[in-house]
One Martini backbone bead per residue (centre of mass of N, CA, C, O) as a GRO file, in nm:
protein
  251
    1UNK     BB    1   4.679   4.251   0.407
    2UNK     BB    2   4.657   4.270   0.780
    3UNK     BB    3   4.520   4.101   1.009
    4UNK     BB    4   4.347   4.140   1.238
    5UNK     BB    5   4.183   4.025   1.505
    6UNK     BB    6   3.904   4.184   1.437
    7UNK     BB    7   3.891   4.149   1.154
    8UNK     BB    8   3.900   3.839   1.115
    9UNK     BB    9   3.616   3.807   1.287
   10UNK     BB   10   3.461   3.935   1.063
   11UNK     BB   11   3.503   3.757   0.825
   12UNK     BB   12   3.441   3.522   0.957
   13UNK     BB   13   3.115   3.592   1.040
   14UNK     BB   14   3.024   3.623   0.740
   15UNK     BB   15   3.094   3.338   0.645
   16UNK     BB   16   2.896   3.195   0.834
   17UNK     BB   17   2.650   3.340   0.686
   18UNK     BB   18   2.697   3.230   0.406
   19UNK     BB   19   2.654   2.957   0.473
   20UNK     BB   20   2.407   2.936   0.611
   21UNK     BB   21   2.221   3.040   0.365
   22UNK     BB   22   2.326   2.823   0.159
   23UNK     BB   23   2.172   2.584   0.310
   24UNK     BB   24   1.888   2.726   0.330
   25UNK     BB   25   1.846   2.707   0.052
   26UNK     BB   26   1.911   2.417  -0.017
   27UNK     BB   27   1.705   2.260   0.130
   28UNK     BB   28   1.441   2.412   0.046
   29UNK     BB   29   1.481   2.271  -0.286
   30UNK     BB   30   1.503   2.003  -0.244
   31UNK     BB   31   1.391   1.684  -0.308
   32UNK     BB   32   1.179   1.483  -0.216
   33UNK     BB   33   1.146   1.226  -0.102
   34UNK     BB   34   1.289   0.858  -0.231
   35UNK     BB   35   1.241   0.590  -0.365
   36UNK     BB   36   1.435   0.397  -0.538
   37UNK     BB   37   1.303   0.226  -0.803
   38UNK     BB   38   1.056   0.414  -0.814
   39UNK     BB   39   0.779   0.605  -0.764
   40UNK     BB   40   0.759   0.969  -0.873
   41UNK     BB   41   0.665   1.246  -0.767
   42UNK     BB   42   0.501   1.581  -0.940
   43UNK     BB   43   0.311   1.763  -0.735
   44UNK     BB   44  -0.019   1.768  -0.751
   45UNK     BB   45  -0.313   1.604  -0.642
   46UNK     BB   46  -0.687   1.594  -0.760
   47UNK     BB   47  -0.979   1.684  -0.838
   48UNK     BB   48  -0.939   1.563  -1.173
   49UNK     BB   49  -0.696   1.408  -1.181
   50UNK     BB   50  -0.507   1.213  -1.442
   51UNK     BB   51  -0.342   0.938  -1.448
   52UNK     BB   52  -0.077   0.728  -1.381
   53UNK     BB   53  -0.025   0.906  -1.066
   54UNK     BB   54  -0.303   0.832  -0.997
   55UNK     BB   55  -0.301   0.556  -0.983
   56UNK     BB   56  -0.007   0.529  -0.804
   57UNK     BB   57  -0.201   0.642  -0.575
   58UNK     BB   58  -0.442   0.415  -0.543
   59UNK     BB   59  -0.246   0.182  -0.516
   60UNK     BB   60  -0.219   0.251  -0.230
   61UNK     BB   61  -0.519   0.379  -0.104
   62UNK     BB   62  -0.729   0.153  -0.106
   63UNK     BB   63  -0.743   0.070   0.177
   64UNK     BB   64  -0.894   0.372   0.216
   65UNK     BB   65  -1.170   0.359   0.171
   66UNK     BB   66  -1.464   0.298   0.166
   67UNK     BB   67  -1.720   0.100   0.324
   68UNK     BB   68  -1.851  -0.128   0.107
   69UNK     BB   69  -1.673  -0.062  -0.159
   70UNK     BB   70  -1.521  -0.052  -0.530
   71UNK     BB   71  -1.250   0.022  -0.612
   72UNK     BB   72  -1.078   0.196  -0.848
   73UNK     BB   73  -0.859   0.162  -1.104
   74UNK     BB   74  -0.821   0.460  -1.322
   75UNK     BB   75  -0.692   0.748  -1.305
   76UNK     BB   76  -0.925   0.907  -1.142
   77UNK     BB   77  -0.975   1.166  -0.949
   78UNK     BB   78  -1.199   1.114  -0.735
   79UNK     BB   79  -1.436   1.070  -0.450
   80UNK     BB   80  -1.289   0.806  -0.392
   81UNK     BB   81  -0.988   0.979  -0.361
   82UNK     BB   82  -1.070   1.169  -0.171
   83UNK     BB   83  -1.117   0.939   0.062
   84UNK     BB   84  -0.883   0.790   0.086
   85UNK     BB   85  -0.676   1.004   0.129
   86UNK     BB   86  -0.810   1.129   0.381
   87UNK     BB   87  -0.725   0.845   0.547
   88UNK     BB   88  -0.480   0.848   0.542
   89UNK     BB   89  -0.377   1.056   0.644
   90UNK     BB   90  -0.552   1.057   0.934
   91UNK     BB   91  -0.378   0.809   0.996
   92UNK     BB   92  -0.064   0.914   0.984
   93UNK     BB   93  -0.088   1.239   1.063
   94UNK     BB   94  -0.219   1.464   0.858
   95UNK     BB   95  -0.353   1.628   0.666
   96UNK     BB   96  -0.735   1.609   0.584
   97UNK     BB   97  -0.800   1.677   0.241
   98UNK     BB   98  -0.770   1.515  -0.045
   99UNK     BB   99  -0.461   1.606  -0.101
  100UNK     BB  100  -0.206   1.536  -0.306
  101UNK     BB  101   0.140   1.586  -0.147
  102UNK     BB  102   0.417   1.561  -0.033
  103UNK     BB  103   0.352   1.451   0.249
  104UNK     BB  104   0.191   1.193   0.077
  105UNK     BB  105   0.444   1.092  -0.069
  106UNK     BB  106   0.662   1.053   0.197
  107UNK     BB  107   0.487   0.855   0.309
  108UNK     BB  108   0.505   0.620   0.110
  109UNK     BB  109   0.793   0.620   0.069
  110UNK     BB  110   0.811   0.527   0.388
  111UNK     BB  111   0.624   0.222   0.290
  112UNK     BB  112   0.838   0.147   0.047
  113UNK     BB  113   1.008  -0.048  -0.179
  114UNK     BB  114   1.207  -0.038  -0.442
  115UNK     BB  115   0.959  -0.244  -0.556
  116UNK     BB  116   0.712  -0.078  -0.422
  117UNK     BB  117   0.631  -0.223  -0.192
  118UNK     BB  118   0.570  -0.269   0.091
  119UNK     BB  119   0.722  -0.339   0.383
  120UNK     BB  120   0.538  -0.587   0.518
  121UNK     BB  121   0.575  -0.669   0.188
  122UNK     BB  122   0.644  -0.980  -0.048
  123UNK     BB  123   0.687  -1.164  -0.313
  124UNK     BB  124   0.727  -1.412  -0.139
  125UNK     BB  125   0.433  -1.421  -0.017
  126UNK     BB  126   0.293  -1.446  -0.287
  127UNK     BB  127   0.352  -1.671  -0.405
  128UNK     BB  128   0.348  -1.986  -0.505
  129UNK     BB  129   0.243  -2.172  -0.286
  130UNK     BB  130   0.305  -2.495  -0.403
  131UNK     BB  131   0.615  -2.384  -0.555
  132UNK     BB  132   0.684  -2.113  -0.601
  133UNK     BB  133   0.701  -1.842  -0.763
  134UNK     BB  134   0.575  -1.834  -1.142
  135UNK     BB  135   0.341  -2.012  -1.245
  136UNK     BB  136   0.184  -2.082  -1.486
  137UNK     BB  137  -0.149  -1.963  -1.553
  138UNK     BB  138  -0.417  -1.891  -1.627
  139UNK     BB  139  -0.572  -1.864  -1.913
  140UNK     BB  140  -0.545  -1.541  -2.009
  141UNK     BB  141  -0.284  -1.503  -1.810
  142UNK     BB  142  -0.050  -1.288  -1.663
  143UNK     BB  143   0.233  -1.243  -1.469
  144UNK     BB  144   0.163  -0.934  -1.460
  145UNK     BB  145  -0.141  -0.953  -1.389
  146UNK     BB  146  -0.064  -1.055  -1.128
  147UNK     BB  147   0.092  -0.833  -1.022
  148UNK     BB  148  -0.048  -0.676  -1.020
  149UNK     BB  149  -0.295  -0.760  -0.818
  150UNK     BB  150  -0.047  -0.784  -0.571
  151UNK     BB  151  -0.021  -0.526  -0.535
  152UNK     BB  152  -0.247  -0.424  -0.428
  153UNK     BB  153  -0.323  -0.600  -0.211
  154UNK     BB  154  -0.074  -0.534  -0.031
  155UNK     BB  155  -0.174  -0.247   0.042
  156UNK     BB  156  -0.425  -0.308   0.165
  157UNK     BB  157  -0.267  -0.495   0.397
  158UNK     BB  158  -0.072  -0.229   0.469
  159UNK     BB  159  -0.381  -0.102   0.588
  160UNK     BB  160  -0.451  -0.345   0.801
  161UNK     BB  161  -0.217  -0.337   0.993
  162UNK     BB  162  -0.241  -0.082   1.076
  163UNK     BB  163  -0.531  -0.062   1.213
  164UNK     BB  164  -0.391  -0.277   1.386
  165UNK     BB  165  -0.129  -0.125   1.502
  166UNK     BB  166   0.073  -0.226   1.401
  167UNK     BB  167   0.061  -0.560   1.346
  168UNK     BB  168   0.153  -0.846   1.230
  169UNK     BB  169   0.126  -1.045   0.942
  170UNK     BB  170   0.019  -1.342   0.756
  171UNK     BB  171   0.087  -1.539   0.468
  172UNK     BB  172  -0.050  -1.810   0.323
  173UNK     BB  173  -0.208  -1.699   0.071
  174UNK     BB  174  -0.212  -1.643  -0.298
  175UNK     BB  175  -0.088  -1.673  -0.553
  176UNK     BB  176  -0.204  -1.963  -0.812
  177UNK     BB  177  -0.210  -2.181  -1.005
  178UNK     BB  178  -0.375  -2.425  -1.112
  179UNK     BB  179  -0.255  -2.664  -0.992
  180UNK     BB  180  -0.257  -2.534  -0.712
  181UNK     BB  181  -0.572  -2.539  -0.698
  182UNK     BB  182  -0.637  -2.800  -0.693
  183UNK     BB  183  -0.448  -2.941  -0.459
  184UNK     BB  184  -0.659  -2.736  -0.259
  185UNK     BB  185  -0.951  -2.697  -0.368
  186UNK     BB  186  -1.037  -2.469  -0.534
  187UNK     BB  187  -1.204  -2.253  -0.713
  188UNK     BB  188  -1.235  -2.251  -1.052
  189UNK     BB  189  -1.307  -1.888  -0.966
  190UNK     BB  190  -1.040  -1.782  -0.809
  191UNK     BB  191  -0.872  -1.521  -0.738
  192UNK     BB  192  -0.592  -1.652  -0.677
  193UNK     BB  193  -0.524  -1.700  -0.970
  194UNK     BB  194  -0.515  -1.360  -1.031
  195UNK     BB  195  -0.391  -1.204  -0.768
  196UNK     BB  196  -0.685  -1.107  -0.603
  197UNK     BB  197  -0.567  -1.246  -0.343
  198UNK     BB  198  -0.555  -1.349   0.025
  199UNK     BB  199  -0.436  -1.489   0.320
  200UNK     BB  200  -0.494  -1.412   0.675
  201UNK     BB  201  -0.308  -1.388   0.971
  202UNK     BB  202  -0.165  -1.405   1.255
  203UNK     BB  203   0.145  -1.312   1.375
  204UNK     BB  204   0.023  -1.188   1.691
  205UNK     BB  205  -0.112  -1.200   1.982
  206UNK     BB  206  -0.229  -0.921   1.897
  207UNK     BB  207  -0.399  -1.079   1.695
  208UNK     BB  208  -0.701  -1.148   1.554
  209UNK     BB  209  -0.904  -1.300   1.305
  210UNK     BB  210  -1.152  -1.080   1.356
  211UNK     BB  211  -0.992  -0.869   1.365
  212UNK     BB  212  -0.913  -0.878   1.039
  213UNK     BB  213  -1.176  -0.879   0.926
  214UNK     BB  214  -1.279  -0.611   1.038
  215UNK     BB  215  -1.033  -0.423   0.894
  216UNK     BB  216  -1.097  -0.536   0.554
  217UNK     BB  217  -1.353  -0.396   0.481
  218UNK     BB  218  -1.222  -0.109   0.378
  219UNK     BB  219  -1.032  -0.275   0.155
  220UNK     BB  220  -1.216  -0.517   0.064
  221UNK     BB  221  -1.473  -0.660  -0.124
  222UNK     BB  222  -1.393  -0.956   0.007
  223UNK     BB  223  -1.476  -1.119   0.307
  224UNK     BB  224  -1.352  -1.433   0.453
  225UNK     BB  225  -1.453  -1.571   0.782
  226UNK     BB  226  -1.554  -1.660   1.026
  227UNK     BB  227  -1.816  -1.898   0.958
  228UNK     BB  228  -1.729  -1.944   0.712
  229UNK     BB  229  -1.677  -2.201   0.509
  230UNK     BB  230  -1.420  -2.275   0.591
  231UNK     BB  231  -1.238  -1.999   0.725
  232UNK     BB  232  -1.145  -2.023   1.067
  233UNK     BB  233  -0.807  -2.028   0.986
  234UNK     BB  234  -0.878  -1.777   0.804
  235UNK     BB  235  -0.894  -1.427   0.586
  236UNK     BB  236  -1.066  -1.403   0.278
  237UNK     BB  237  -0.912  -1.181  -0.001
  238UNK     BB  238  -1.084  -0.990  -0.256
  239UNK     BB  239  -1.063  -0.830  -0.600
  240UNK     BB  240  -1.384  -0.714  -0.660
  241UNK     BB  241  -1.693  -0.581  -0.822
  242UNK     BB  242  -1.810  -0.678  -0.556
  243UNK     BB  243  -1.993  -0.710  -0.227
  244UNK     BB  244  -1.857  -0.968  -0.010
  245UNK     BB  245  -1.889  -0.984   0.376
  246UNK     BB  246  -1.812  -1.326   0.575
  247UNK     BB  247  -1.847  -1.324   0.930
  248UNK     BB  248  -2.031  -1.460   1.182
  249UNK     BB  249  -1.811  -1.458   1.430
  250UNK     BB  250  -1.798  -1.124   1.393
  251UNK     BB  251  -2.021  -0.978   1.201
   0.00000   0.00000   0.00000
């Protein structure tokens, strides 16, 4: 059958009526946001929720709990994790209900790399301050549970760049093995031992020791900073199981 010139204009017409609409149902069903080689949520989680799903967007939010408070990493999703996503939420623009759905995993994936960690920390700057690398810790702790602590701080502490502004931090010190808590004079049950722990300075002149004081406070069970003895050149963060915030320079 020869195409008049009207003709193929309708068929062509159709034609893109049908690719048009099979993108827009293609987009609809695409599957959300995900880091590669990383952990990836599916569904919604809420109050009342638990299990694996629920730690692993806990220790993301931990930083965002509420202040003065001990988050606990526990896979239960109460009232203590609806505090803190929806502090999440509502720093990074997000509706602030408290129920983590693809927006709130979006926004995560978009925060971490692809070993998990925050887009603005790394392994390399949490290992052994004296020695690099990860020697062995002290007895009755292993480098898995280390790292798994270090992991947690690092989320902590990329809750606290943002409420600074996105303005760069470094890390002095987190996890020491024993050898090197010694060669520093460290306290004999010292949290960096455990990787519960990092020493945090201003990346730059936009932020002062004071400004990270006060905003660790929301993030960290434990913080020590000017004021504290030894403690002025730098802010010391630890993740315990009581609160204790000292830094009478500061607050």
């Amino acid at each position: 059958m020869r195409l008049t010139p009207r003709r193929l204009g309708t068929v062509i017409g159709s034609l893109l009526v049908t690719l048009a609409t099979s993108l827009v149902a293609i987009t609809s069903t695409a599957a959300p946001a995900q880091a590669d080689a990383c952990y990836t949520w599916s569904g919604t989680l809420q109050q009342g929720s638990t299990g694996n799903a629920v730690t692993q967007l806990q220790i993301r939010v931990a930083g965002w709990a509420a202040t003065g408070t001990v988050f606990s990493i526990d896979g239960s999703y109460g009232p203590a994790t609806t505090t803190a996503v929806r502090n999440f939420q509502a720093a990074y623009g997000l509706a602030a209900d408290g129920v983590a759905g693809a927006n709130t995993f979006n926004k995560i994936y978009a925060l971490q790399d692809d070993d998990c960690t925050p887009i603005h920390f790394s392994w390399s700057e949490v290992d052994d301050v004296c020695y690099g690398g990860w020697p062995t810790p002290i007895s009755g702790v292993t480098i898995t549970q280390v790292k798994a602590n270090l992991m947690q701080a690092m989320w902590r502490a990329e809750a606290i760049r943002h409420r600074l502004g996105d303005n760069p931090l470094r890390v002095t010190s987190a996890y020491r093995s024993k050898a090197c808590n010694d060669q520093v004079g460290g306290a004999s049950n010292s949290n960096h031992l455990y990787g519960r722990a990092m020493d945090l300075v201003p990346g730059s002149s936009a932020t002062t020791m004071c400004g990270i004081a006060r905003a660790s406070r929301q993030s960290f069970p434990q913080v020590l900073g000017p004021g504290y003895p030894d403690h002025s050149d730098h802010v010391h963060l630890g993740i315990q199981s009581s609160v204790y915030h000292s830094a009478s320079q500061c607050f």
